[in-house]
VMD Tcl script that builds the backbone (N, CA, C; Angstrom):
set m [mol new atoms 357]
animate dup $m
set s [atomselect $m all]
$s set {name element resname resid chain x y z} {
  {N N UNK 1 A 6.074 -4.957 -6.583}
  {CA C UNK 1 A 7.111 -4.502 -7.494}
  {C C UNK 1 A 8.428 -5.146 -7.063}
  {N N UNK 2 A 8.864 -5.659 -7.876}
  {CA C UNK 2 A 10.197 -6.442 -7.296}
  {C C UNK 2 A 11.232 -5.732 -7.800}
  {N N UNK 3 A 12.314 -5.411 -6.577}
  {CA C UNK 3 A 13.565 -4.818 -6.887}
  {C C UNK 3 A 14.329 -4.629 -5.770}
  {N N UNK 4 A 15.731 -4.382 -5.408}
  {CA C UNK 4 A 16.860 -4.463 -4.787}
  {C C UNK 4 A 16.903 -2.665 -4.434}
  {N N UNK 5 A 17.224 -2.532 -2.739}
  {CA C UNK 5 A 17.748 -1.486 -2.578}
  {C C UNK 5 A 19.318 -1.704 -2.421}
  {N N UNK 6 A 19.677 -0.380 -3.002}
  {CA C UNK 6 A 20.914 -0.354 -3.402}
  {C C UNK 6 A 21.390 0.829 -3.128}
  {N N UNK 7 A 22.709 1.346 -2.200}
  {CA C UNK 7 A 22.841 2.237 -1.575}
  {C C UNK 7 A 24.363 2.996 -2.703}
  {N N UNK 8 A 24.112 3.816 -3.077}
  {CA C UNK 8 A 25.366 4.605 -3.972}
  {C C UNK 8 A 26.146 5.726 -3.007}
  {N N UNK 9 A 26.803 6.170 -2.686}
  {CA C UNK 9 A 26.976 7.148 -1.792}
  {C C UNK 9 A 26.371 7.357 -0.855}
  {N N UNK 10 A 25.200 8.614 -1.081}
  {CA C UNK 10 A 24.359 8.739 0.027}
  {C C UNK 10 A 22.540 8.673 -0.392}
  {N N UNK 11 A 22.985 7.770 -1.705}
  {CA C UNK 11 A 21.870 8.157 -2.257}
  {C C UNK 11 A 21.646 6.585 -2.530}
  {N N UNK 12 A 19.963 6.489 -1.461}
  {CA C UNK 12 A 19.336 4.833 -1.815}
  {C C UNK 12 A 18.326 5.130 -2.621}
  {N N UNK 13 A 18.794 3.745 -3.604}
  {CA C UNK 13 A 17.929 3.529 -4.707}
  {C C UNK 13 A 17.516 2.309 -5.083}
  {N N UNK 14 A 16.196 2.476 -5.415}
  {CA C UNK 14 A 15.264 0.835 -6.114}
  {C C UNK 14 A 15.401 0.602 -7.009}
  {N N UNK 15 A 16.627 -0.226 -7.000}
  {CA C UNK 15 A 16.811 -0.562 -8.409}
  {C C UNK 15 A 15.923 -1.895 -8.569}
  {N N UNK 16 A 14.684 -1.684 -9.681}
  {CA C UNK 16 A 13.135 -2.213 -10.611}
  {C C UNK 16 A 14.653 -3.570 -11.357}
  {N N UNK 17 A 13.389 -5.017 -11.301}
  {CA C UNK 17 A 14.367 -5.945 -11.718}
  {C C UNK 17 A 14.147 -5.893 -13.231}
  {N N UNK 18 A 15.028 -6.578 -14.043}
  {CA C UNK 18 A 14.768 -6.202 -15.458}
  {C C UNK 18 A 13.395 -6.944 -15.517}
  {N N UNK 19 A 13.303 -7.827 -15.655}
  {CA C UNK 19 A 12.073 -8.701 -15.559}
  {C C UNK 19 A 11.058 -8.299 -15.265}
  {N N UNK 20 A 9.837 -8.520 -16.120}
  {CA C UNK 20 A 8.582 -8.274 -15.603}
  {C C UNK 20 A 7.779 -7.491 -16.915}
  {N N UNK 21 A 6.515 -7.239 -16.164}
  {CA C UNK 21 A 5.451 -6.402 -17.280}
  {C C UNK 21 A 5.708 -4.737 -17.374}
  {N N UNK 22 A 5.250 -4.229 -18.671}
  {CA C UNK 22 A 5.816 -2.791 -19.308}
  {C C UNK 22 A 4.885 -1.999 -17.765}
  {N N UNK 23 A 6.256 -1.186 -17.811}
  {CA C UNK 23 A 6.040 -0.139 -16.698}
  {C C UNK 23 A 5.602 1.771 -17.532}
  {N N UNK 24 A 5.615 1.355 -18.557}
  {CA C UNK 24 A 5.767 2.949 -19.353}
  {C C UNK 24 A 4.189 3.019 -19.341}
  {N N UNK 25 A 3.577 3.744 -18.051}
  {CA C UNK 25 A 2.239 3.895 -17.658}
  {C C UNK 25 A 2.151 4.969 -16.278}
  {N N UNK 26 A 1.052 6.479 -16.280}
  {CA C UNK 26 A 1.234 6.374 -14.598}
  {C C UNK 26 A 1.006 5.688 -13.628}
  {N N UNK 27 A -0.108 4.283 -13.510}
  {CA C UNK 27 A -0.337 3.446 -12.925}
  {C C UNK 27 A 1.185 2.820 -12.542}
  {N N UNK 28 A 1.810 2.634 -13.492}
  {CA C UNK 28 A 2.557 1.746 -13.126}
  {C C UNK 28 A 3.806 2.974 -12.129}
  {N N UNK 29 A 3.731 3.987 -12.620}
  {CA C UNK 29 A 4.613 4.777 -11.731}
  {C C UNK 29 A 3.969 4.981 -10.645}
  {N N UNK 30 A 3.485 4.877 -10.230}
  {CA C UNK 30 A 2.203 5.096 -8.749}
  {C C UNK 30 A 2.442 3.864 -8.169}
  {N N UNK 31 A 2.402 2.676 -8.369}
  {CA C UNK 31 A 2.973 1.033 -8.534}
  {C C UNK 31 A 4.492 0.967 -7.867}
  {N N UNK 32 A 5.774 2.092 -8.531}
  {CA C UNK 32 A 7.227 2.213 -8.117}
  {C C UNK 32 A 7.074 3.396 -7.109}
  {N N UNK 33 A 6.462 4.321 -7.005}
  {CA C UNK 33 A 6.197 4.965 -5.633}
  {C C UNK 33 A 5.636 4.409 -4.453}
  {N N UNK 34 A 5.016 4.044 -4.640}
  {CA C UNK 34 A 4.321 2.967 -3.892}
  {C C UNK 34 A 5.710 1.692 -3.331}
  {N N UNK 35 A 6.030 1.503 -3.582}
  {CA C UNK 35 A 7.281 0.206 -3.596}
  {C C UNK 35 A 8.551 1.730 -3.014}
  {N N UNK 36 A 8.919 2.571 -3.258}
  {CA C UNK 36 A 9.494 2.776 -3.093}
  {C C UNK 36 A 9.481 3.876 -1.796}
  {N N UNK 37 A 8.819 4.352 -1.282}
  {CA C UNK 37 A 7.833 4.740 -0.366}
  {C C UNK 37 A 8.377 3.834 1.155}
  {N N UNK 38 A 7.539 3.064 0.851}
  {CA C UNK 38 A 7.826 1.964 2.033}
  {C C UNK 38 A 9.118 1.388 1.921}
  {N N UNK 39 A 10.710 2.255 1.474}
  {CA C UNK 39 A 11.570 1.365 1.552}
  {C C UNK 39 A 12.362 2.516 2.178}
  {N N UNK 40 A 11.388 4.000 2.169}
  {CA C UNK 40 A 12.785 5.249 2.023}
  {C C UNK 40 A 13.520 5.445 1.181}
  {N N UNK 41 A 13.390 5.285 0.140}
  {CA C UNK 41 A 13.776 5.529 -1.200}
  {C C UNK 41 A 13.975 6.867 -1.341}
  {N N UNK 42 A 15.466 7.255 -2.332}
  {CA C UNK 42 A 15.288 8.514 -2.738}
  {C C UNK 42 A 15.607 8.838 -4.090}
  {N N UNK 43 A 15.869 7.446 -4.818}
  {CA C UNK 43 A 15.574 7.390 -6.545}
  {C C UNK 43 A 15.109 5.862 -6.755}
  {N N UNK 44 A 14.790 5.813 -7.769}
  {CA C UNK 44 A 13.735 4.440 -8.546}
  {C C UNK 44 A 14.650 4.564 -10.077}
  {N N UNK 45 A 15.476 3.408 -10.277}
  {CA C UNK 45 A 15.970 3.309 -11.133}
  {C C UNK 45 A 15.388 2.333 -12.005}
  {N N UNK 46 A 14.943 2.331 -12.982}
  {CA C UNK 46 A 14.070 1.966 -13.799}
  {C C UNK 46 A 14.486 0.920 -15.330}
  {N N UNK 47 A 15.016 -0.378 -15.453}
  {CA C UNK 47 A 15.121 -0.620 -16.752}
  {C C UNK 47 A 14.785 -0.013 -17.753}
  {N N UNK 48 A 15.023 1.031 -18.974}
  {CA C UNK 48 A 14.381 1.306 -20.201}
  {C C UNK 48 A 14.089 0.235 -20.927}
  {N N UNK 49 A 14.092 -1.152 -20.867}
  {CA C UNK 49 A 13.614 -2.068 -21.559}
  {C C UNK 49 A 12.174 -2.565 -21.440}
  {N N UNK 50 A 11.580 -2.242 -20.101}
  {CA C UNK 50 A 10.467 -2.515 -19.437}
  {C C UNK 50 A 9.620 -0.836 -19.685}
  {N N UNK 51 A 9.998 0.135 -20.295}
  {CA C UNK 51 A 9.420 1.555 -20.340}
  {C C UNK 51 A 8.442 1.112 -22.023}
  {N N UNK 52 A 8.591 0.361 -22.769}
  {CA C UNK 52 A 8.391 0.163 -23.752}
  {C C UNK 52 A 8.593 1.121 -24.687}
  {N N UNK 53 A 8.429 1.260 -26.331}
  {CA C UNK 53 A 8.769 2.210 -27.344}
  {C C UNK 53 A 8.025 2.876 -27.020}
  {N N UNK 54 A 6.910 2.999 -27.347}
  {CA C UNK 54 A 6.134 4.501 -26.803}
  {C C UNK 54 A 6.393 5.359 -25.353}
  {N N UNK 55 A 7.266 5.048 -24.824}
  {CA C UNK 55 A 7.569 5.274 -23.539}
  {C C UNK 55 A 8.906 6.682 -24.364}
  {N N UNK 56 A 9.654 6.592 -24.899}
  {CA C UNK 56 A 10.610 7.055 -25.752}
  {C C UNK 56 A 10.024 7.862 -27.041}
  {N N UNK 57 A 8.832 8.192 -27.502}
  {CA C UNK 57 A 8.113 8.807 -28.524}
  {C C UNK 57 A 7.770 9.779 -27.531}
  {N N UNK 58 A 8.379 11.069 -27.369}
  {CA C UNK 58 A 7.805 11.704 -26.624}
  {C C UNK 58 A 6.667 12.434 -26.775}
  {N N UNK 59 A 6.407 12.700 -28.228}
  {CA C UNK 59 A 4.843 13.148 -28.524}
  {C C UNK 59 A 3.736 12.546 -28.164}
  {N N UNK 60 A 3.595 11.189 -27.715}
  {CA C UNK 60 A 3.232 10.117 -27.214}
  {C C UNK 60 A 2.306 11.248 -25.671}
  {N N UNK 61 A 3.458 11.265 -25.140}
  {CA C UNK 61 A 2.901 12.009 -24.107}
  {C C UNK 61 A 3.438 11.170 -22.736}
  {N N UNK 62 A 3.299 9.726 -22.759}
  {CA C UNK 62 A 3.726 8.781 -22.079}
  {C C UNK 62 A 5.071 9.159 -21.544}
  {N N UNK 63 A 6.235 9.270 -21.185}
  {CA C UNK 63 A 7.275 10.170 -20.166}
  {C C UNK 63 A 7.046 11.066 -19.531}
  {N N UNK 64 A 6.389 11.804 -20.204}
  {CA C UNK 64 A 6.037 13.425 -19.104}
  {C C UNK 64 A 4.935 13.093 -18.101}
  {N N UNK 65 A 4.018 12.158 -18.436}
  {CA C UNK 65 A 3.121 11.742 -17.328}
  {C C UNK 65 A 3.977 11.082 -16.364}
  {N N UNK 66 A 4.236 10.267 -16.787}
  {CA C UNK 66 A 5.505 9.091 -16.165}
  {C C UNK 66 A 6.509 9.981 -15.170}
  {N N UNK 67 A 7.111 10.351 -15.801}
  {CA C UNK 67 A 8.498 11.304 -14.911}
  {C C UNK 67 A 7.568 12.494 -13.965}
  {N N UNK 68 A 6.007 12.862 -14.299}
  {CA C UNK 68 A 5.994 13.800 -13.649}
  {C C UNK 68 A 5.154 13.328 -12.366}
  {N N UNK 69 A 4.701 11.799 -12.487}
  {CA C UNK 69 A 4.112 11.531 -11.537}
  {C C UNK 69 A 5.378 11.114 -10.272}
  {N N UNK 70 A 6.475 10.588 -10.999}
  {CA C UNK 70 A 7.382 10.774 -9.977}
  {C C UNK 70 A 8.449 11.702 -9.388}
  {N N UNK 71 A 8.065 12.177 -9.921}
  {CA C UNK 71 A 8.604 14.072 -9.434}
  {C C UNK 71 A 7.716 14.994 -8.477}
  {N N UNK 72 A 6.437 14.355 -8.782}
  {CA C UNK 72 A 5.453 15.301 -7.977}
  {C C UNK 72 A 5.556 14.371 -6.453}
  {N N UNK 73 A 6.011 13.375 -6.334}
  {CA C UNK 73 A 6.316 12.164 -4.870}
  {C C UNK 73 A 8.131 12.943 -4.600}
  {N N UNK 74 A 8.223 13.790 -5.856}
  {CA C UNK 74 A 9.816 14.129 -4.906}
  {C C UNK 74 A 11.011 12.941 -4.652}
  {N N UNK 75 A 10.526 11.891 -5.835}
  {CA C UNK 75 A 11.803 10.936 -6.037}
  {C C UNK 75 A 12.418 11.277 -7.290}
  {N N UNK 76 A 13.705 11.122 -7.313}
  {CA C UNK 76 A 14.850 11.181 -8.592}
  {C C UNK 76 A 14.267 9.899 -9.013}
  {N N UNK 77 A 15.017 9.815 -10.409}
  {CA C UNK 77 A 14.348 8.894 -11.385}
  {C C UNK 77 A 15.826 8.638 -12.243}
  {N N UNK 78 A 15.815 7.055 -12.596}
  {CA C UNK 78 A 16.641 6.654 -13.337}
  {C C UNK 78 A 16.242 6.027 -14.265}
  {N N UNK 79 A 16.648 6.311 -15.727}
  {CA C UNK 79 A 16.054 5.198 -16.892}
  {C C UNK 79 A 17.775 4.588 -16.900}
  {N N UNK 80 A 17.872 3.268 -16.944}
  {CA C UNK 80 A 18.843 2.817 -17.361}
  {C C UNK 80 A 18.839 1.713 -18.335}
  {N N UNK 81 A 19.626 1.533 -19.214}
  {CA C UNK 81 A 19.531 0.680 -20.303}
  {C C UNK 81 A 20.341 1.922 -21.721}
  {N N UNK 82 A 20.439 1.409 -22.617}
  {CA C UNK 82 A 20.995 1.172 -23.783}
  {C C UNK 82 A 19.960 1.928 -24.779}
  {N N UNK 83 A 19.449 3.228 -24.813}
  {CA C UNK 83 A 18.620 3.783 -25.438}
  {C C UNK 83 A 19.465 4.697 -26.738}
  {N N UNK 84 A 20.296 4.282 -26.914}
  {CA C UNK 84 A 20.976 5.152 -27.907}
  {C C UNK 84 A 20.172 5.289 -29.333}
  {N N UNK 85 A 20.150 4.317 -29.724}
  {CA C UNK 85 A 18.991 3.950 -31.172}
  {C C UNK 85 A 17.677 4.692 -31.458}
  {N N UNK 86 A 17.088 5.068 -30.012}
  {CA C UNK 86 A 15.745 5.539 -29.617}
  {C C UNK 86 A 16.988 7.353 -29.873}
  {N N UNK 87 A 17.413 7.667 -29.298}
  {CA C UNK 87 A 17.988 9.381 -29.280}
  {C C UNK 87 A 18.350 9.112 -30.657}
  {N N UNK 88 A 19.295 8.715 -31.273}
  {CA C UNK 88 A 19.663 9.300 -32.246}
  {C C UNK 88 A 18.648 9.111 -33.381}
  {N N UNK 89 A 17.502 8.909 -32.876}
  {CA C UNK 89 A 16.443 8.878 -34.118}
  {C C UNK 89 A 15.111 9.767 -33.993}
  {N N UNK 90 A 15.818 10.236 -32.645}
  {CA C UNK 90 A 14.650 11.432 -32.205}
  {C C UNK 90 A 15.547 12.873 -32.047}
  {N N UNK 91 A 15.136 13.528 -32.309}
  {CA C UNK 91 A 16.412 15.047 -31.789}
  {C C UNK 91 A 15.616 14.972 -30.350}
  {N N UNK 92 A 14.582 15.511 -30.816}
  {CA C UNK 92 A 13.486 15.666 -29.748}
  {C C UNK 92 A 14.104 15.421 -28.389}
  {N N UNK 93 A 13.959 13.384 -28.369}
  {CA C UNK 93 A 14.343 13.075 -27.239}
  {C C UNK 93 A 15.721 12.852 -26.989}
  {N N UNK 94 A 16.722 13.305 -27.480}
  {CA C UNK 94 A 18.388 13.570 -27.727}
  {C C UNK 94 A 18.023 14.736 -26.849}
  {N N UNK 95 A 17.318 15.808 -27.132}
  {CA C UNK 95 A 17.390 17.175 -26.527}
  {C C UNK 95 A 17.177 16.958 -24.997}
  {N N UNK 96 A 15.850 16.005 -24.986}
  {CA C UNK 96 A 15.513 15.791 -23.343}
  {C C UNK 96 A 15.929 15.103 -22.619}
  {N N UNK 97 A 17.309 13.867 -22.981}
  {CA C UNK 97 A 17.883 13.102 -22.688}
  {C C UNK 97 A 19.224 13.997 -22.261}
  {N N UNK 98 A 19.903 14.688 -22.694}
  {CA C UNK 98 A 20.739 15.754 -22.447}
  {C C UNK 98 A 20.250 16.795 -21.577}
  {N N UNK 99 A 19.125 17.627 -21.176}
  {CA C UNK 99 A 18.994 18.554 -20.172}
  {C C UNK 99 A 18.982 17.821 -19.237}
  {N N UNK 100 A 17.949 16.694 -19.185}
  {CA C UNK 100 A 17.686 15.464 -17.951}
  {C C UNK 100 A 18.834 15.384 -17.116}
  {N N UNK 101 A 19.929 15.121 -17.858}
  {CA C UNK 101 A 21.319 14.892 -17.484}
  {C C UNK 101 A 21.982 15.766 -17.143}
  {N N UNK 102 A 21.521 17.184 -17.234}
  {CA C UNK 102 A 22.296 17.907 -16.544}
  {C C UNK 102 A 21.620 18.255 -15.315}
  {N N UNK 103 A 20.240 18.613 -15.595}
  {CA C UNK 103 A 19.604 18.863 -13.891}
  {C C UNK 103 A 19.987 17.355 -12.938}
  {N N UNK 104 A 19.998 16.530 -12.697}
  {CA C UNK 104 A 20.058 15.166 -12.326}
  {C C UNK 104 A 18.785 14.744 -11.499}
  {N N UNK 105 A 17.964 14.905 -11.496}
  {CA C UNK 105 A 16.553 15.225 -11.336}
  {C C UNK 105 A 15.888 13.214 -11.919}
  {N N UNK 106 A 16.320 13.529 -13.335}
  {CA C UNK 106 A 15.705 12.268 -14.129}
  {C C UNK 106 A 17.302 12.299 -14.834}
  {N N UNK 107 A 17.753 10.849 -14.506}
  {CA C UNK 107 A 19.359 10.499 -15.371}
  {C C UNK 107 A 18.691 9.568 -16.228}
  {N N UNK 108 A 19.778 9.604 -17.621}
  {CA C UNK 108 A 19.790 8.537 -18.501}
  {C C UNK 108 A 20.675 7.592 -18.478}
  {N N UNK 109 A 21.482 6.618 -17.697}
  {CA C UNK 109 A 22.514 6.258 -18.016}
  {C C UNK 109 A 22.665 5.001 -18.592}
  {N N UNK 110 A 23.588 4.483 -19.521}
  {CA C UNK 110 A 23.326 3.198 -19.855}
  {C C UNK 110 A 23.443 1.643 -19.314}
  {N N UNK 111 A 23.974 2.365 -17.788}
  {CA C UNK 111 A 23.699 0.722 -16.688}
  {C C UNK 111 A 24.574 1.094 -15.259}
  {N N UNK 112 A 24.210 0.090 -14.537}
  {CA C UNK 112 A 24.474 0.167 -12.725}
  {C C UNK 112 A 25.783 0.894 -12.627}
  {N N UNK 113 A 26.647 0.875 -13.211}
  {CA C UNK 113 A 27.458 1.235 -13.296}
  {C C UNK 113 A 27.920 2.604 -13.257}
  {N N UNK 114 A 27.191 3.382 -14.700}
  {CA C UNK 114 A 27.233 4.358 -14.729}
  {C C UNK 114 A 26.460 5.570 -13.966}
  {N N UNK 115 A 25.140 4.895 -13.216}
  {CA C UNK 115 A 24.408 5.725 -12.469}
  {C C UNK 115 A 25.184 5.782 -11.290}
  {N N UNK 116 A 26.280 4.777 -11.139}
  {CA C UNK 116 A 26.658 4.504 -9.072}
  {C C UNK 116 A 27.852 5.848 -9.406}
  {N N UNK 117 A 28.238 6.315 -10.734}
  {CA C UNK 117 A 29.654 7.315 -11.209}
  {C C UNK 117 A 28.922 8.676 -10.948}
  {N N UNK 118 A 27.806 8.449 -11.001}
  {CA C UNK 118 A 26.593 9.701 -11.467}
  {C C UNK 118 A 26.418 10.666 -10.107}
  {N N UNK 119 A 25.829 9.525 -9.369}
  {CA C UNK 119 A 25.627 9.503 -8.141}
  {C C UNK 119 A 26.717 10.269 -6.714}
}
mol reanalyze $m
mol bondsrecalc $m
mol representation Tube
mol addrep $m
């Protein structure tokens, strides 16, 4: 899994390179635990461009496996990217994109930037 640790405060994180094959799978989250594991990691920040659309259909089912396989390893989780288009066309995931954000558990933010403010 290729990606950069990146230290925000007190909180190190793998930040996943944009590049590469769709990660919106639990394999593939088992794949960023795994990678992130062996680094001491204590969030996996994640491109949403690499989560693919069904990754964002939450009836799908695909996120809740996803987020819960990395929740049950006890890492925070970052989707970052530009998902606005995907919420405002779902309430659904508008609703879960907003609690997410308040527990800070799983953040949405829209780039490095805004997760290092988060943080």
């Amino acid at each position: 899994m290729t990606g950069a640790v990146v230290t925000y405060g007190a909180t190190k994180v793998l930040v996943i390179a944009a590049d590469g094959p769709s990660l919106g799978s639990e394999a593939a989250a088992l794949d960023l635990i795994g990678a992130a594991y062996a680094q001491d990691i204590d969030m996996i920040a994640v491109p949403a461009a690499r989560l693919g659309d069904d990754f964002f259909k939450l009836r799908s089912g695909i996120a809740g496996a996803f987020i819960q396989k990395v929740r049950n390893y006890q890492y925070r989780l970052a989707i970052v990217g530009d998902i606005s288009g995907q919420v405002s066309a779902s309430k659904p995931l508008h609703d879960f994109v907003r609690e997410s954000n308040k527990r800070k558990d799983v953040l949405f933010v829209p780039d490095l930037d805004a997760l290092a403010a988060r943080l």
